[in-house]
C-alpha positions in Angstrom: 0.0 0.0 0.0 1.6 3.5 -1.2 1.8 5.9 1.7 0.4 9.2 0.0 2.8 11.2 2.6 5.7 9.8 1.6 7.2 11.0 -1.7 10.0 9.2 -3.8 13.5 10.9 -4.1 12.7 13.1 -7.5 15.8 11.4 -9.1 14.8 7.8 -8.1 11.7 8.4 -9.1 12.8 8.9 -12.9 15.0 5.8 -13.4 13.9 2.8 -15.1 14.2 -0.5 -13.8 17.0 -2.8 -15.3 15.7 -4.2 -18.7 18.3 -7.1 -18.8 17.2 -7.9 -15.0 13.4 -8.1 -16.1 14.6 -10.7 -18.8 16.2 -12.4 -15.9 12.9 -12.2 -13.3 10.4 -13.2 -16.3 12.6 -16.2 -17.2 12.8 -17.6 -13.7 8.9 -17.0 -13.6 9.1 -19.1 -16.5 11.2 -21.8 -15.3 9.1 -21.9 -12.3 6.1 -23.0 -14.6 8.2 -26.2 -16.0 9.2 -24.4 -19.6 12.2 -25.1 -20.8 14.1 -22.1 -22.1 17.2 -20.9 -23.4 18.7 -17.8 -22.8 20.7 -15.5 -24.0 20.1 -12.8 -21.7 22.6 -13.1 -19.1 25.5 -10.8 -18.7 28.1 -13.9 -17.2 30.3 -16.4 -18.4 29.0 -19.8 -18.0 32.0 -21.4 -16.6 32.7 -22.0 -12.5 35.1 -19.5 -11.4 38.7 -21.4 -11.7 39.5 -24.0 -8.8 42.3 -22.1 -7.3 40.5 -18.9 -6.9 37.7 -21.0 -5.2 39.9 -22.5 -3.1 41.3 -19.6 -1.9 37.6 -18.1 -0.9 37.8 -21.7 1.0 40.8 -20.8 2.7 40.3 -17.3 3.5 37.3 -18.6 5.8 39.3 -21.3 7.2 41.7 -18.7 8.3 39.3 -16.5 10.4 39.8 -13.5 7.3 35.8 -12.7 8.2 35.6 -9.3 9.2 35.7 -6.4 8.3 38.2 -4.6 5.8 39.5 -1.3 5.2 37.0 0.4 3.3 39.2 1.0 0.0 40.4 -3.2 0.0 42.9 -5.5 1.8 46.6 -3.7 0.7 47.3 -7.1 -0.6 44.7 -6.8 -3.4 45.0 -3.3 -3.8 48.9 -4.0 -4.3 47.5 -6.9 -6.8 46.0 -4.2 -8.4 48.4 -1.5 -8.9 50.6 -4.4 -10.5 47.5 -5.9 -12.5 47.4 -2.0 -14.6 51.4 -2.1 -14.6 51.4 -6.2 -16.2 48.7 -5.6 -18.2 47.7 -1.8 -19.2 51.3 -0.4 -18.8 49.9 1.9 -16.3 52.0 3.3 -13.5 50.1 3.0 -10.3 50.6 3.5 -6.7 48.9 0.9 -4.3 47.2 4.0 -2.8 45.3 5.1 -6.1 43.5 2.3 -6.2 39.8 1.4 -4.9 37.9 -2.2 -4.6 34.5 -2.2 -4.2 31.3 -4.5 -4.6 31.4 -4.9 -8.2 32.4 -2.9 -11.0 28.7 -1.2 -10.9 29.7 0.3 -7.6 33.0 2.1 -8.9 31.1 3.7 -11.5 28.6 4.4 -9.0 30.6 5.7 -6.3 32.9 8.2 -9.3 29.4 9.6 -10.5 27.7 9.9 -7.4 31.3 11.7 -5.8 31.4 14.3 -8.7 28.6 15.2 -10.4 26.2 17.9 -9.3 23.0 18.9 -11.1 22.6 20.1 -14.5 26.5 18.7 -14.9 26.4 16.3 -18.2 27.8 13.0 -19.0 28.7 11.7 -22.2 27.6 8.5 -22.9 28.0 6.5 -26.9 25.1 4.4 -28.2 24.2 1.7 -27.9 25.6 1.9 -24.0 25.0 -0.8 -20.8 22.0 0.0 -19.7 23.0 1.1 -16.3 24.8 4.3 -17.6 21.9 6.6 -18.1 20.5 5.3 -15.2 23.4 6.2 -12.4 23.5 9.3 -14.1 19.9 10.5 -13.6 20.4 9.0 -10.0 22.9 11.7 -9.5 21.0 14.8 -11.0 22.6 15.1 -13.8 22.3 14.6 -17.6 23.2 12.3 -20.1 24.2 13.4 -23.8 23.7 10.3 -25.6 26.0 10.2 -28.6 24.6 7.8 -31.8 27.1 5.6 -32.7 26.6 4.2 -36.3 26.7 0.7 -37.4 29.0 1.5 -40.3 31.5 3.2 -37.6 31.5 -0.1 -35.8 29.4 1.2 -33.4 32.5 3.5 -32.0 32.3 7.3 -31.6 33.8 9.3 -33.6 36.2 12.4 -32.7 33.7 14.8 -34.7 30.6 13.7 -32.8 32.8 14.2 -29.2 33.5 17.8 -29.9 30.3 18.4 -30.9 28.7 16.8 -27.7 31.1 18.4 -25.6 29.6 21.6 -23.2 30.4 23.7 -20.6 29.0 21.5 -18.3 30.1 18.3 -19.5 31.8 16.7 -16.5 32.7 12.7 -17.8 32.8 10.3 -21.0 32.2 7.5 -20.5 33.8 5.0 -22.9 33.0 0.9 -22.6 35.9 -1.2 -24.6 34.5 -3.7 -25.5 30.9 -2.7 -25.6 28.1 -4.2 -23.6 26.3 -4.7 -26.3 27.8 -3.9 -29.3 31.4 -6.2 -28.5 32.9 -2.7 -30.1 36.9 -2.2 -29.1 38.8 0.8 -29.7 41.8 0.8 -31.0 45.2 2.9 -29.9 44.4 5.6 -32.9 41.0 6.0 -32.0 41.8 6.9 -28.6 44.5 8.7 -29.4 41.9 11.3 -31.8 39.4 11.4 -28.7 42.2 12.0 -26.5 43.3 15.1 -29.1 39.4 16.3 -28.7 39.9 15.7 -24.6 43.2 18.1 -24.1 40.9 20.9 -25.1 38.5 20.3 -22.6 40.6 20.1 -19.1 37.2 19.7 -17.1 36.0 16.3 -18.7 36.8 13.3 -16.8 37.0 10.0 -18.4 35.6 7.3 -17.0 37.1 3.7 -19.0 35.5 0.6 -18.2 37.5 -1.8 -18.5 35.3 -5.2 -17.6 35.9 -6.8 -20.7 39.6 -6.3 -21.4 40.1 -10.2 -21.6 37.4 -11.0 -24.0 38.6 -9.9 -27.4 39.1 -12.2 -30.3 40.8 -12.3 -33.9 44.2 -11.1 -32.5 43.1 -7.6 -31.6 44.8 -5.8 -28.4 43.0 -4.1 -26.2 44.0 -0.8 -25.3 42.6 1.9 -22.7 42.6 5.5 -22.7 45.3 6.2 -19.7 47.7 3.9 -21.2 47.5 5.9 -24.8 47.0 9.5 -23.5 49.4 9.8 -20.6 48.9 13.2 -20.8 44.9 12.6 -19.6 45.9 10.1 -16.9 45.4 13.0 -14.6 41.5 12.9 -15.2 41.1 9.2 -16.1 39.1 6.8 -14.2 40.2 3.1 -15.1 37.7 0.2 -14.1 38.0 -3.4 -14.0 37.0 -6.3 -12.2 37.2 -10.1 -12.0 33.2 -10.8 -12.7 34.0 -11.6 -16.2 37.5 -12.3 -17.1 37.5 -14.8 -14.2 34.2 -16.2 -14.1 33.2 -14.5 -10.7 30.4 -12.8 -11.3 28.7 -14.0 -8.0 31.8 -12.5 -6.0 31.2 -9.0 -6.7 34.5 -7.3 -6.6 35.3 -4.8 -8.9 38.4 -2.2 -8.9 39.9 0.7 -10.6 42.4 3.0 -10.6 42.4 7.0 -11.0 44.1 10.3 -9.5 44.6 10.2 -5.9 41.5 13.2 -5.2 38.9 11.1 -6.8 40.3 7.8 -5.6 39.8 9.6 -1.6 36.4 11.0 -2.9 35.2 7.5 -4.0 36.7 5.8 -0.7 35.2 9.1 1.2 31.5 8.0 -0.1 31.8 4.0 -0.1 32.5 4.1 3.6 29.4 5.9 4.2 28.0 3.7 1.9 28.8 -0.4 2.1 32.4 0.1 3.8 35.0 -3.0 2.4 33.9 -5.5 -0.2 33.2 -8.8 1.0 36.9 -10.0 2.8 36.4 -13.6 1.2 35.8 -12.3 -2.1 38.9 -10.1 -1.7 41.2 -12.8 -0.8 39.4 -15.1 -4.0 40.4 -12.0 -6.3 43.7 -11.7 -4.8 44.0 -15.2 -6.0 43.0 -14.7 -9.2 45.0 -11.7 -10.0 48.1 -13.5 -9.1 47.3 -17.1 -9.9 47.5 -18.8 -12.9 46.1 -17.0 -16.2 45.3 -20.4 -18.8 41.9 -19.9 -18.1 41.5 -17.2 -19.7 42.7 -18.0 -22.5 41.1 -21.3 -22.7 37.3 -19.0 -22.1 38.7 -16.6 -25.1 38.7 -19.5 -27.5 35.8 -21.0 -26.7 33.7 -17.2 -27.0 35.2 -17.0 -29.9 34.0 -19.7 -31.7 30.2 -19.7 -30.0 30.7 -15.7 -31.4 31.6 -16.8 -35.1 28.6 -20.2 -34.3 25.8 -17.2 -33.8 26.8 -15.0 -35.7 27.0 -17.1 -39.3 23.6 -18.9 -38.1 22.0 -15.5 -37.3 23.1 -14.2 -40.8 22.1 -17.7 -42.6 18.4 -17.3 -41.5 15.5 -15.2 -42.7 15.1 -12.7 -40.3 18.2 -11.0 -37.8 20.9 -9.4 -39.8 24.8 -8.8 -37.6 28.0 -8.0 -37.7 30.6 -9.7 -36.5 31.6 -8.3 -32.7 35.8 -7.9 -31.7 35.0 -8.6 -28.0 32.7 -9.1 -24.8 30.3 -11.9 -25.4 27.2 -10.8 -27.2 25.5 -10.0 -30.6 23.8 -6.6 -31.4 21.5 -8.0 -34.1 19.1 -5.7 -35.9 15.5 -7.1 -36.2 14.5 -4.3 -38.4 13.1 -7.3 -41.0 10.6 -8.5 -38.6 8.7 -5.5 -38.2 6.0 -4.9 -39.3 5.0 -8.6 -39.2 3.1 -10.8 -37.1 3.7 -14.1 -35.3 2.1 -17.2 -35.7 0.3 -16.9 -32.3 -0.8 -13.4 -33.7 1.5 -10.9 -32.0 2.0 -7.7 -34.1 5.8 -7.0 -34.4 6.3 -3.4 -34.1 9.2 -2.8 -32.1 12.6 -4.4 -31.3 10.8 -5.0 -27.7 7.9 -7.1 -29.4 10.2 -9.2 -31.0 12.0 -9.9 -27.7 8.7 -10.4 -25.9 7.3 -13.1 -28.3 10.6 -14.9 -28.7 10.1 -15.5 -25.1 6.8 -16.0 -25.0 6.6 -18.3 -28.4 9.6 -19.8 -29.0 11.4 -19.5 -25.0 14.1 -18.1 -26.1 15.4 -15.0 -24.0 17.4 -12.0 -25.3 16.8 -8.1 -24.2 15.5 -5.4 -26.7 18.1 -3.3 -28.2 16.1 0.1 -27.4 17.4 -0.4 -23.6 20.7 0.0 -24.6 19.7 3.3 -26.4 19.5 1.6 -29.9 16.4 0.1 -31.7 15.4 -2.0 -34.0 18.1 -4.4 -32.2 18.1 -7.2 -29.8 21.4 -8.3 -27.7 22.2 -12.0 -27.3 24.5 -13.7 -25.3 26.5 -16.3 -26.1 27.5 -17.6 -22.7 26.3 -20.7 -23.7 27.2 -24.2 -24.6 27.9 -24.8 -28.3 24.6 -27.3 -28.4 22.3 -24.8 -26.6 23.9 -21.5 -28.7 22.7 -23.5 -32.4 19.8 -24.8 -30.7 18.3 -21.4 -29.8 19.7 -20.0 -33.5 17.8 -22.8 -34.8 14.6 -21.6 -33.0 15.2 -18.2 -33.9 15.1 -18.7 -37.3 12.4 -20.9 -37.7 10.6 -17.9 -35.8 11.5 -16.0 -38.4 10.6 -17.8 -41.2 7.5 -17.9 -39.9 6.1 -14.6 -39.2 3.5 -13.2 -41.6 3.8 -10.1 -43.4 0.8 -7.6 -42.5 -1.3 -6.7 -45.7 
């Protein structure tokens, strides 16, 4: 029962609920009900976490580390950390500058939330994670979307920066790979948004990161602080283990910036959640330390389920795609199903339609590519097994074949 007294924070009361999270709630309705469904919904490797970093969760509780932490990490991580961006981003980082929280959602968070005040504007490329916009508005201030075209690889270009960029800008925010485009930068596109950057000394980047290890075809990943010393000054870099190390369920996440916005951050997570989870930090440690095979090992099999989806996809008669350099999805665009209607007499006429009756129809779960900013397009994931990926393609296509064309 609403209490008509009580009135929602105005900021709160604007966001949207998490669209890939709705997938998630509607599928375990689903489930619950005895269908069988595949889905491509989920943002998470399908693999368990590697057995030495489970172990050492197992042994950090056997050795009584179950209280509380400092509220920026265990030095021992943070250390991990600073060497992590030295080993692997060429970025030279003191311990101190570094911040471990619950999840890489919390870092970007915590950096919004500790310097944005209303009417400031972040930039944000489409298609983005849906989460961007959101943390924004959360924090009174605005996002400047900037379109990203398919024929640019989904990657903004140095024009379209300058011409977003205001007084009141405050951060970009740049996602390499893409959730959900799988888009990667490359060192000379950086380096020409860097050039638009130096003219702008009060825009703050924020790079995330969380995908660094997922990128296939022999393309390097590079990030904005490593190719633009001369920004690293203003440059936020964010990272975690949910992904490259199959530890979603952990929920640590880290990054690494100038030493003010690294106190601001720690200044607002201790009034906030305090330390990450001390088991998770000691797991983490692990896994930034340990052994790195697995990694490898999850590349190669992403990229073949990538190349499996994305030739099936482009077989069939409906989704049309391009081939993604990283993360693990497909931006497909459904713009040849719309306009039609389904067998079971659903009329098609939005990118969230389509997503609703290939759940409904056909169980097949993916999220609507208007909740990352971009429409007619549907994400998929293809943290699946190889039989399950072609099974669902299979399903999807035969969906497709069989919609009928309004007259």
């Amino acid at each position: 029962m609403q209490n008509n007294e009580v009135r929602l924070n105005c900021h709160l009361a604007a966001v949207k609920p998490s669209a890939t999270y709705k997938v998630i709630d509607r599928v375990a309705e689903l489930r619950a009900q005895g269908v069988s469904l595949i889905s491509l919904n989920a943002g998470e490797p399908d693999f368990d976490t590697p057995p030495h970093v489970r172990q050492a969760g197992i042994e950090a509780i056997r050795k009584g580390h179950t209280r509380y932490t400092q509220v920026a990490g265990i030095r021992p991580l943070r250390e991990a950390i600073a060497r992590k961006f030295s080993r692997e981003n060429g970025l030279d980082v003191d311990w101190r500058n570094t911040l471990v929280s619950t999840g890489g959602k919390q870092v970007i968070f915590t950096a919004l939330a500790a310097t944005l005040n209303e009417g400031d504007e972040v930039i944000v490329p489409v298609p983005y994670w849906v989460s961007y916009p959101e943390i924004v508005q959360l924090c009174g201030a605005k996002t400047v979307t900037v379109q990203c075209e398919a024929a640019n690889g989904f990657k903004m270009t140095p024009q379209a920066l300058r011409h977003a960029i205001t007084p009141r800008t405050r951060w970009l925010v740049l996602n390499s790979p893409s959730n959900p485009s799988g888009a990667v930068y490359s060192q000379e596109e950086l380096r020409a948004l860097s050039a638009v950057l130096l003219d702008h000394p009060q825009v703050l980047v924020l790079s995330d990161d969380i995908y660094e290890h997922l990128i296939f075809d022999d393309v390097t990943h590079h990030t904005m602080a490593q190719v633009a010393p001369r920004l690293q000054d203003r440059v936020l870099t964010m990272n975690g283990v949910s992904k490259a190390y199959a530890m979603t369920g952990w929920r640590i996440g880290f990054g690494t910036g100038p030493g003010w916005l690294i106190d601001a951050m720690e200044k607002l997570q201790g009034q906030q959640t305090s330390g990450a989870c001390s088991i998770s930090q000691y797991a983490a440690l692990a896994a930034l330390e340990g052994p790195k095979d697995f990694i490898s090992a999850a590349r190669s099999a992403f990229q073949r389920r990538r190349d499996l989806v994305v030739s099936k996809l482009n077989a069939g008669p409906g989704f049309r795609c391009a081939k993604p350099q990283g993360a693990f999805y497909v931006l497909a665009s459904c713009a040849d199903l719309l306009g039609k209607t389904t067998p079971a007499g659903r009329f098609l006429a939005s990118d969230e339609d389509v997503v609703a009756a290939m759940l409904e129809e056909i169980h097949v779960a993916a999220v609507h590519g208007s909740a990352f900013g971009l429409g007619p397009y549907v994400r998929m994931a293809y943290a699946l097994d190889d039989q399950k990926l072609s099974m669902a393609c299979d399903r999807i296509n035969d969906f497709c074949a069989g919609l009928i064309l309004r007259s």
